[in-house]
C-alpha positions as CSV (number, residue, x, y, z in Angstrom):
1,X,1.6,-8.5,5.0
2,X,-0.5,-10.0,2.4
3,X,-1.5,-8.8,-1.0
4,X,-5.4,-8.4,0.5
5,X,-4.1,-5.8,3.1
6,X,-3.3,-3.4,-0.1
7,X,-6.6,-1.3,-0.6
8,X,-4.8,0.5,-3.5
9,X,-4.0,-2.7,-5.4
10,X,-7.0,-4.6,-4.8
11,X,-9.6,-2.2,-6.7
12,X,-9.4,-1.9,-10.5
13,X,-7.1,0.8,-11.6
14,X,-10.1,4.0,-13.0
15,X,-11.4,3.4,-9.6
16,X,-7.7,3.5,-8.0
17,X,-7.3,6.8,-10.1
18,X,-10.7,8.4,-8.9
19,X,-9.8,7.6,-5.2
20,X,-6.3,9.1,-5.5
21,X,-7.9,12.5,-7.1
22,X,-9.9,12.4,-3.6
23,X,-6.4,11.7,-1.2
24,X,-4.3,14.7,0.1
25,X,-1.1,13.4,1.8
26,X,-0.1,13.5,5.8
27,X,2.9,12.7,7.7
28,X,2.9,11.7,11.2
29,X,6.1,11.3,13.9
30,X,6.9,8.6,15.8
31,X,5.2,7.8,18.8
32,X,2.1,9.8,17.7
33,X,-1.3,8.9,18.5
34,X,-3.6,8.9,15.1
35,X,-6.9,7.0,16.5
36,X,-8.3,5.8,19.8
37,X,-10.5,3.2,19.9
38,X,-14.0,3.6,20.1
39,X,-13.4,7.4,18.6
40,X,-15.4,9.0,15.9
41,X,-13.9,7.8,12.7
42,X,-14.1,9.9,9.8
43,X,-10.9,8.9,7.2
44,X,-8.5,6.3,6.8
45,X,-5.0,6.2,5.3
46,X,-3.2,4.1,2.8
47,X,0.9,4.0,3.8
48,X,3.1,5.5,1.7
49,X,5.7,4.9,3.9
50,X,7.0,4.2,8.0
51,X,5.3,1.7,10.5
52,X,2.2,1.9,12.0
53,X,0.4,-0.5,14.9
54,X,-3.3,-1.2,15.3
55,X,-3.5,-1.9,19.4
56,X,-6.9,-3.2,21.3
57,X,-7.2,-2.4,24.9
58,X,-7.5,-5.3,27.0
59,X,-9.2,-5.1,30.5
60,X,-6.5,-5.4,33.6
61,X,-3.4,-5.3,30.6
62,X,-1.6,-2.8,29.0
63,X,-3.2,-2.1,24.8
64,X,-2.4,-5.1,22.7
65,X,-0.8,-4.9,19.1
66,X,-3.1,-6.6,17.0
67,X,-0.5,-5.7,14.2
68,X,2.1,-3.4,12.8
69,X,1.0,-2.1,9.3
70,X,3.8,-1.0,6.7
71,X,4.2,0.8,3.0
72,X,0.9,0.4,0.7
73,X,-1.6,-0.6,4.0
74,X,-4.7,0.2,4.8
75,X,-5.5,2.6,7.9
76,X,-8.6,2.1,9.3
77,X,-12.1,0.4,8.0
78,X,-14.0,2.2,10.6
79,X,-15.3,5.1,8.5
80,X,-17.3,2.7,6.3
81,X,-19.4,1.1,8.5
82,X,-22.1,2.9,11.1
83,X,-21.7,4.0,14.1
84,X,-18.2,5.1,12.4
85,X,-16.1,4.2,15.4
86,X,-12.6,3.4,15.7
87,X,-12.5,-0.9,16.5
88,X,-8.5,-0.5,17.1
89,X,-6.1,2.2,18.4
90,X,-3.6,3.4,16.2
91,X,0.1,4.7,17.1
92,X,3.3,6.1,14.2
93,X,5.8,3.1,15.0
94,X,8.1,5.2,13.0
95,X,7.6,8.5,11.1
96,X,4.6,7.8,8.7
97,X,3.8,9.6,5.0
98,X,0.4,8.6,4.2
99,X,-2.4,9.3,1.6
100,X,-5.7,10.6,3.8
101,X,-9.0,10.1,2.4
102,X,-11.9,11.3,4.0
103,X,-14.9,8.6,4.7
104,X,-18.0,10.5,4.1
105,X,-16.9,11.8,0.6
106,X,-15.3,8.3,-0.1
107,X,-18.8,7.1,1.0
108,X,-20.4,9.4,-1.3
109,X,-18.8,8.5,-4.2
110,X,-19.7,4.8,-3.7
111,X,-23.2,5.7,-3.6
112,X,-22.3,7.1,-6.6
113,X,-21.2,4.8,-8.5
114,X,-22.0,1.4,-7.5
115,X,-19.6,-0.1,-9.3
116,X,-16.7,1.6,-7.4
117,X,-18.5,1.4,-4.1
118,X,-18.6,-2.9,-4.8
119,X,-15.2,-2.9,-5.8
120,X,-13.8,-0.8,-2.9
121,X,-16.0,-2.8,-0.4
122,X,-15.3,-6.1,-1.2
123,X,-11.0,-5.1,-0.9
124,X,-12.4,-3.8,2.6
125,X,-13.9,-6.9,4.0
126,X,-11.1,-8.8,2.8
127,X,-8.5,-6.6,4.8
128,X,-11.1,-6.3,7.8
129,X,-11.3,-10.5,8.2
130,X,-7.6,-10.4,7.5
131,X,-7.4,-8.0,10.7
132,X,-10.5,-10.2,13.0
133,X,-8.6,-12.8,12.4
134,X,-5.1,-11.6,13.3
135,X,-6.7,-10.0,16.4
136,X,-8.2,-13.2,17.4
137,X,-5.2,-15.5,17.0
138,X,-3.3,-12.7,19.3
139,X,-5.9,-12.8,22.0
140,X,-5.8,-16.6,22.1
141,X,-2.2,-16.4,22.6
142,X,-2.8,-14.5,25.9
C-alpha cells in the first residue's frame, strides 16, 4: 500500500493529535460485515491492525475486491462527501483493531478550522483517486 493510503501520516501532526482525541477504538472478527455499499455512511476507520477488503458488486458476478487494506489504512471516504453513502463494501479479512471516528463531528471540526479541514481533505482525495484508480484497473481486468 502506498504512503497516500495513510490518513494518519499524511496530515500534519497538531491536526493528527486533534483527530486522535476524537477516535475511540473497535475491533472486528473475521468474516464480519462492517459496510454495504450504497449504506448510510457515518465514520470511517484508520487500521490499527488485521486485513480488511473494499468489494464492488458487479451485475451477473459475485462482489469484486477492489483491494485488501492493512495496518495504518484508511476505512471509508464516504462520510465526507454528500449523499454520505458507502461507494464499496467492506468485510474483516482477518480480526481487525481499528481507531473509529465519527464523520459528522470530524466534519464539524473541519468547518472549524479550515486549516485542518484543507489538510485532512486533500490526504482524502489522494487515497480516494488512489482507490478509483485501483477499482478501475480491476474492472478492466474482467
Amino acid at each position: 500500500m502506498t504512503a497516500a493510503t495513510r490518513l494518519l501520516r499524511g496530515v500534519p501532526p497538531e491536526y493528527r493529535d486533534r483527530m486522535m482525541e476524537m477516535a475511540h477504538e473497535v475491533a472486528f472478527d473475521q468474516d464480519t460485515r462492517i459496510f454495504e455499499e450504497n449504506g448510510t455512511a457515518d465514520r470511517f476507520w484508520v487500521l490499527r491492525s488485521g486485513a480488511v477488503t473494499l468489494d464492488l458488486k458487479v451485475p451477473g458476478r459475485r462482489p469484486v475486491t477492489v483491494e485488501t487494506l492493512g495496518p495504518g489504512d484508511l476505512l471509508g471516504w464516504s462520510w465526507m462527501f454528500p449523499p454520505y453513502q458507502w461507494d464499496f463494501g467492506a468485510e474483516a479479512l482477518s480480526p481487525v483493531r481499528a481507531y473509529e471516528f465519527d464523520g459528522a463531528d470530524v466534519r464539524a471540526a473541519c468547518d472549524a478550522d479550515p486549516a485542518l479541514g484543507y489538510a485532512l481533505t486533500r490526504v482524502v482525495a489522494e487515497i480516494l483517486a488512489h482507490r478509483l484508480e485501483a477499482a478501475r484497473t480491476r474492472l478492466f481486468n474482467l
